[in-house]
N, C-alpha and C positions, 0 to 999 in steps of 0.2 A: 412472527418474523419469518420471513424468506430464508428457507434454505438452500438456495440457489448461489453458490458460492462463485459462479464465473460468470457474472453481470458484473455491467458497469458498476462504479460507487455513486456514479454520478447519476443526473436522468442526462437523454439525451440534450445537447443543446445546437442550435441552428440558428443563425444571421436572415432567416428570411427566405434563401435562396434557396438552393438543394446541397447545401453545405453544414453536413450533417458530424459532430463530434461527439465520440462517443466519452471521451476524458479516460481517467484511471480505473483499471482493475482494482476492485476491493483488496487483492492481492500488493498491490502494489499501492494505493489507497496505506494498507494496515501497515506495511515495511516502511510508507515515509512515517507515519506517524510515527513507529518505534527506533527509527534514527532520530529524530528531530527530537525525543524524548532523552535522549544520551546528552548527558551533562559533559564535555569533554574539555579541559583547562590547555590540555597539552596537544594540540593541533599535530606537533612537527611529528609525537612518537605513535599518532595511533597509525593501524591496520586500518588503511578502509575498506580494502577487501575480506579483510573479517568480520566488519562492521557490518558491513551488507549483507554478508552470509547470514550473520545472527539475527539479523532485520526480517530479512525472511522468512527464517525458520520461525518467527516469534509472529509472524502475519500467518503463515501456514498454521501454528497452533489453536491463533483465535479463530480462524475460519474454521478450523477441523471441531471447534468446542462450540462453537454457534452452532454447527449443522447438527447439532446432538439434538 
């Protein structure tokens, strides 16, 4: 496995043309997955900016423990 933690998650992808996207950062990649993982019933009471916060910190954990 790659320890290269600031590549894409994606490969690159292109239309043909020189219309090159690179997609998500594994960083950003790992943080949707661990929001989209939160079971949330009560929409009106969460924090979403806590929510992100800990998304983060929880994509920065698995990166920092993969690169082991």
């Amino acid at each position: 496995m790659s320890k290269d933690t600031s590549g894409s998650a994606f490969p690159l992808a292109h239309d043909g043309a020189l219309h090159l996207e690179r997609g998500l950062t594994k960083r950003e990649y790992f943080a949707a997955m661990a929001m989209q993982g939160q079971s949330i019933s009560d929409w009106d009471s969460i924090q979403f900016d806590v929510l992100a916060k800990l998304c983060c910190k929880a994509a920065d954990a698995l990166i920092a423990e993969l690169a082991k």
